[in-house]
Rosetta silent file (secondary structure, phi, psi, omega in degrees, C-alpha in Angstrom):
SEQUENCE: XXXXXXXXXXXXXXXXXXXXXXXXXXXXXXXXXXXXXXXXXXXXXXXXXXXXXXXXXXXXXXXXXXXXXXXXXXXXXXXX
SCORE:     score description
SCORE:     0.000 S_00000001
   1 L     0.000  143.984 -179.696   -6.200   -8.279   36.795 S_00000001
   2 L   -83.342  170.646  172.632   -8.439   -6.527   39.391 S_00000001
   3 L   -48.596  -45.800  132.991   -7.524   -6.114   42.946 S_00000001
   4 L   -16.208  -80.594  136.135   -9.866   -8.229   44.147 S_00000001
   5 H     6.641  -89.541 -134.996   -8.611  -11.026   41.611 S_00000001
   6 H  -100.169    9.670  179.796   -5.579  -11.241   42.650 S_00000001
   7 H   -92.768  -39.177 -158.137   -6.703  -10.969   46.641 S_00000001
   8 H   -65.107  -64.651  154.289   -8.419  -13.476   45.584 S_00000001
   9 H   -28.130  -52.652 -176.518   -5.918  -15.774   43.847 S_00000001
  10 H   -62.920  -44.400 -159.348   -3.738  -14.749   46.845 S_00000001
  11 H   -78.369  -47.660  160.086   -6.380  -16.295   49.470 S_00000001
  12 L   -45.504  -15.779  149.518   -6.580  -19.448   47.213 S_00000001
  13 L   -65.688  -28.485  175.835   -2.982  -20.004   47.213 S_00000001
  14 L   -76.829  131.683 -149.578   -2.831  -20.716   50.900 S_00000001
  15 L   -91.110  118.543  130.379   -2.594  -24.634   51.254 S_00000001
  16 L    40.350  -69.601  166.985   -5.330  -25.642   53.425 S_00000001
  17 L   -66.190  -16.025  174.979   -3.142  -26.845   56.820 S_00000001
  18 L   -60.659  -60.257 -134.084   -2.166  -22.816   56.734 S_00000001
  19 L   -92.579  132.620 -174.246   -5.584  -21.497   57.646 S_00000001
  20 L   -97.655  116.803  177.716   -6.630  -21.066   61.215 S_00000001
  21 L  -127.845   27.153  176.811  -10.027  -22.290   61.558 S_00000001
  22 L   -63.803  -60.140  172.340  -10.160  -22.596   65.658 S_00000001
  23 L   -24.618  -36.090 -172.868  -12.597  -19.764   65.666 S_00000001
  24 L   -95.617  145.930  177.242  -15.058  -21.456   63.680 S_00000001
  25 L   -72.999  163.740  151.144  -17.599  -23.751   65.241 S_00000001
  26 L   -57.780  127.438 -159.178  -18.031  -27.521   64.333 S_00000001
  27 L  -120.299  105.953  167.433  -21.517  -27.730   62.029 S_00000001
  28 L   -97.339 -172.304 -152.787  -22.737  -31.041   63.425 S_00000001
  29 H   -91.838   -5.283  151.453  -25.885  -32.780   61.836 S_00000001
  30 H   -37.963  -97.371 -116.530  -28.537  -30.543   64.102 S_00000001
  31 H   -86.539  -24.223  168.876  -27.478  -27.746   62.046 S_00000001
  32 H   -59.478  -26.229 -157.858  -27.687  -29.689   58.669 S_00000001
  33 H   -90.788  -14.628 -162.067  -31.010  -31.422   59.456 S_00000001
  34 H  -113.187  -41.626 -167.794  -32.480  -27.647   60.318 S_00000001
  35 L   -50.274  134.439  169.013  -30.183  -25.497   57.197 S_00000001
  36 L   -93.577  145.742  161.494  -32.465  -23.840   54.568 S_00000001
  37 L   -94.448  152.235  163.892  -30.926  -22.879   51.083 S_00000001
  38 L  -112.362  125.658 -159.557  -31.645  -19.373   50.562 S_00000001
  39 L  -116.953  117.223  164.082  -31.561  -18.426   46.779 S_00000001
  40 L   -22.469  136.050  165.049  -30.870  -14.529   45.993 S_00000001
  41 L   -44.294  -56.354 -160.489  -33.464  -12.195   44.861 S_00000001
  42 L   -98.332   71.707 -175.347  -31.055  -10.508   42.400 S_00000001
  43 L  -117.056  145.037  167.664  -29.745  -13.632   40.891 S_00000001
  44 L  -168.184  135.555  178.885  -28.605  -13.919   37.099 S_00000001
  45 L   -68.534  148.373  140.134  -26.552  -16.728   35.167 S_00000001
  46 L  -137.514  136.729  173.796  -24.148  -15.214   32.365 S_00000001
  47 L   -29.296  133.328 -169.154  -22.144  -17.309   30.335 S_00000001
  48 H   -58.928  -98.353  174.912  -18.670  -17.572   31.788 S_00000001
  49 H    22.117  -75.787 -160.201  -17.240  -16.475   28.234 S_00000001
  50 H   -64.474  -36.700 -179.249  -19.340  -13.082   28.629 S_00000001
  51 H   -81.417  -37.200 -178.748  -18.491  -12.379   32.089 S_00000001
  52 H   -85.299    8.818  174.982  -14.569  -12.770   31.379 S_00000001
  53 H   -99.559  -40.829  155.972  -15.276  -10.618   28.585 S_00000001
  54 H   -50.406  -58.593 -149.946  -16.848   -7.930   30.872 S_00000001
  55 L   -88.222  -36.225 -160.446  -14.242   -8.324   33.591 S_00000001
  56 L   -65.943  -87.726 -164.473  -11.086   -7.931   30.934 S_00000001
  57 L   -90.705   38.990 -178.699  -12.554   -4.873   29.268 S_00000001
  58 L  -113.779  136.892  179.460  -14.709   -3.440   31.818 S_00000001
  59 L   -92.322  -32.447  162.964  -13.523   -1.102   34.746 S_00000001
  60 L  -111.274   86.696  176.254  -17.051   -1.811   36.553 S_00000001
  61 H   -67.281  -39.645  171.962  -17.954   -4.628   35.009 S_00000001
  62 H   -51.895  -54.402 -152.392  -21.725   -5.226   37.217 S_00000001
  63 H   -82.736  -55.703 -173.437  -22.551   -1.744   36.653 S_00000001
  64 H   -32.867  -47.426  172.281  -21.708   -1.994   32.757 S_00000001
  65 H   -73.989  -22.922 -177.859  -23.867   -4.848   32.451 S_00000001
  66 H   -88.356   32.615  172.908  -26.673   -3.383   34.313 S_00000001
  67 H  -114.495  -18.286 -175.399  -26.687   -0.242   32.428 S_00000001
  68 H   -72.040  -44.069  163.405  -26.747   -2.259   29.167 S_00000001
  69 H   -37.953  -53.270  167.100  -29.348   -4.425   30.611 S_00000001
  70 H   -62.859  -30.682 -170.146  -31.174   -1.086   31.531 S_00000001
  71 H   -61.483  -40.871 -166.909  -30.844    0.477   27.737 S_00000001
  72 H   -59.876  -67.936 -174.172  -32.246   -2.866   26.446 S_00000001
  73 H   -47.892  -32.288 -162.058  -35.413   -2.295   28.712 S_00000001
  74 H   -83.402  -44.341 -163.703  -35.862    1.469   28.609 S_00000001
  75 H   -56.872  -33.558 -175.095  -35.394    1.104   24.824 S_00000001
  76 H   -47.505  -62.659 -152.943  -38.204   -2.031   24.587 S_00000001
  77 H   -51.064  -35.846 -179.954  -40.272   -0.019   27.070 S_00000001
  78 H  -100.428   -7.297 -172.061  -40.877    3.154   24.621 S_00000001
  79 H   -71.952  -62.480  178.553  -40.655    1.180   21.421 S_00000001
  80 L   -50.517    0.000    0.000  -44.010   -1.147   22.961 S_00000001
C-alpha cells in the first residue's frame, strides 16, 4: 500500500464526532445559490479495475500512464 493510502485510510478511520471543524465557516444558502462547479482541464475517467491495476504494480502510477498514453500518441503521430 502507498503512503498516501494508508494516510489516507488513516484520515477515514476517524469517526466523524473526532474531527474539529470550529475553524471552518457555516456554507449557508448565499454561498450555494452563487457556487459554480468547476470541471478540471486535465480530467480523465479510467476504469477502476485499470487504475488498481496501475496503483498495485506501479511505483508512479500517473506518470506510467501518461508515458504510455504518450507512446500511444508519438507512435500514431509518425505512423499518420
Amino acid at each position: 500500500m502507498q503512503p498516501l493510502e494508508k494516510h489516507l485510510r488513516e484520515i477515514d478511520a476517524i469517526p466523524d464526532k473526532e474531527i474539529d471543524t470550529s475553524d471552518i465557516p457555516e456554507l449557508d444558502e448565499d454561498f450555494w445559490q452563487n457556487a459554480k462547479m468547476i470541471v478540471p482541464e486535465n480530467y480523465l475517467r479510467v476504469d477502476p479495475e485499470t487504475l488498481e491495476w496501475f496503483k498495485v504494480h506501479a511505483r508512479d502510477y500517473e506518470a506510467d500512464i501518461n508515458a504510455i498514453l504518450r507512446g500511444y500518441v508519438q507512435s500514431h503521430q509518425t505512423a499518420g
